[in-house]
C-alpha positions in Angstrom: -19.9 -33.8 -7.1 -23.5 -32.3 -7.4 -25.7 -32.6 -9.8 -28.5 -30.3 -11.0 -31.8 -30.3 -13.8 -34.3 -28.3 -15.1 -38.1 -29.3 -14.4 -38.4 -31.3 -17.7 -35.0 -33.0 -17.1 -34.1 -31.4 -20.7 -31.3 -29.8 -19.1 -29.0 -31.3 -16.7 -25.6 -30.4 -15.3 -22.7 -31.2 -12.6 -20.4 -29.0 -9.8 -17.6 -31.1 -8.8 -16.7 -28.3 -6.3 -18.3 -25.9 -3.7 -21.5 -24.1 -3.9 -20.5 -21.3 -1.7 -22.0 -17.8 -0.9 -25.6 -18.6 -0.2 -28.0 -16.5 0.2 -31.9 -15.6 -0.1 -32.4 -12.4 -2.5 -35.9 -10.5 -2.1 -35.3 -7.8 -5.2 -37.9 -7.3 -7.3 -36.1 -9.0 -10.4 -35.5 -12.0 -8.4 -38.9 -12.1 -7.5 -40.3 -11.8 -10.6 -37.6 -14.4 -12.3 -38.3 -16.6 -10.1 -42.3 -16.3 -9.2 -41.8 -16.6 -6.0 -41.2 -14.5 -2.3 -37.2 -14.9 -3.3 -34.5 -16.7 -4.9 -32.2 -19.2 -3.2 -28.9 -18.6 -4.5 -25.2 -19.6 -4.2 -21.9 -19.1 -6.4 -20.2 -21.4 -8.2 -17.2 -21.5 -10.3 -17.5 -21.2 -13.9 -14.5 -23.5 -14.2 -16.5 -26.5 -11.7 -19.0 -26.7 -13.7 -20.5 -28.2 -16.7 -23.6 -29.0 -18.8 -24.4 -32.6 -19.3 -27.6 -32.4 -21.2 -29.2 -30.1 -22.9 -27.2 -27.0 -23.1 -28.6 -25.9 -26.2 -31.7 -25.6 -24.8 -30.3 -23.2 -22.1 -31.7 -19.6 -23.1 -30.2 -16.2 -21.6 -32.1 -13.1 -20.6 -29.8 -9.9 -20.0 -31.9 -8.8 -16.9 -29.5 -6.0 -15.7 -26.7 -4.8 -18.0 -23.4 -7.4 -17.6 -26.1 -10.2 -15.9 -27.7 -12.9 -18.0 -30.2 -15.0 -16.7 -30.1 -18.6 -18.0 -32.9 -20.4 -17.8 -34.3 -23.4 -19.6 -36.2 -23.0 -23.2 -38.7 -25.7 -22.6 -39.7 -25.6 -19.6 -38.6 -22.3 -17.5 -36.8 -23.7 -15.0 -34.2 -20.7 -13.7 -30.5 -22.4 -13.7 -28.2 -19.7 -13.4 -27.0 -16.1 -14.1 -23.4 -15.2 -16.0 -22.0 -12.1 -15.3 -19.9 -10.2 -17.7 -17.4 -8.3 -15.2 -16.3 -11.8 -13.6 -16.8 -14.8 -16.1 -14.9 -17.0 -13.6 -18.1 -17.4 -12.0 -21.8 -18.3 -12.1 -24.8 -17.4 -9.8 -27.0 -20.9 -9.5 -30.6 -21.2 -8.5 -30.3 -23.8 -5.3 -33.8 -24.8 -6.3 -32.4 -26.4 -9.2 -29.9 -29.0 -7.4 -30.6 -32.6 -7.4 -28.3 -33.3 -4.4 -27.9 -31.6 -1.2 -24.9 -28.5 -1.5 -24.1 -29.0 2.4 -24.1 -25.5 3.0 -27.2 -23.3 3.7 -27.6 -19.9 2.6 -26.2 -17.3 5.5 -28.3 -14.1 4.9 -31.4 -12.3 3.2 -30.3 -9.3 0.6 -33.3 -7.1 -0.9 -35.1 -7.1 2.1 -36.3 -3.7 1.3 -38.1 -4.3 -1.6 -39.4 -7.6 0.0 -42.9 -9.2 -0.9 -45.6 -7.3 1.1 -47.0 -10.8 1.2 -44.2 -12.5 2.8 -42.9 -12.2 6.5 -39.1 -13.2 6.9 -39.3 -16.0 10.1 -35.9 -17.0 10.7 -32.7 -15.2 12.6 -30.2 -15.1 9.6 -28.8 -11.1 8.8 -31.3 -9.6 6.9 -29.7 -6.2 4.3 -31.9 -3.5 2.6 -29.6 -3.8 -0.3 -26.9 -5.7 -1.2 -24.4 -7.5 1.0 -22.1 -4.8 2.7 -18.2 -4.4 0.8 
């Protein structure tokens, strides 16, 4: 099991399976969301997983049409994003996990709208959009 809170430990929630699809996103949105160079993401199944405190202080942003941003109402903290063509599953901030997911994220997406600030320094794939089909 993994657990996972928000910066004011408001919210707080558990994933008693896999965290699996990780990635670094660089788009713009991302970005912005997250105030930072990129997000750390993974993918986790809506049906592994489950608020233990604080849901109703969970607050959802519609960023791009069928994607909702949760994030926390108190303190910011980004948790995850729902998505209304596949409700079977969620997209989680990593940043937000209290334990360690054993897996690490496998690529960078966005790359082409990238920070100017930022300078990518590893060897994982790097895509000027989206992950290939």
């Amino acid at each position: 099991m993994l657990r996972g809170s928000c910066l004011c430990q408001g919210v707080a929630f558990e994933i008693v399976g896999a965290v699996t699809d990780l990635l670094y996103c660089h788009c713009a949105m991302c970005r912005k969301a997250h105030g930072s160079a990129f997000r750390a993401r993974g993918r986790v199944n809506a049906s592994e997983f489950r608020w233990t405190q604080g849901e109703e202080r969970v607050r959802f942003y519609e960023s791009s049409p069928g994607q909702h941003r949760g994030f926390c109402s108190v303190c910011g903290s980004n948790l995850l994003t729902r998505f209304d063509t596949d409700t079977t599953v969620f997209g989680l901030a990593l940043g937000v996990l209290d334990d360690d997911p054993g897996a690490r994220p496998e690529c960078h997406v966005h790359v082409g709208s990238k920070a100017s600030w930022h300078e990518i320094t590893d060897d994982l794939p790097r895509y000027g959009g989206s992950l290939p089909s």
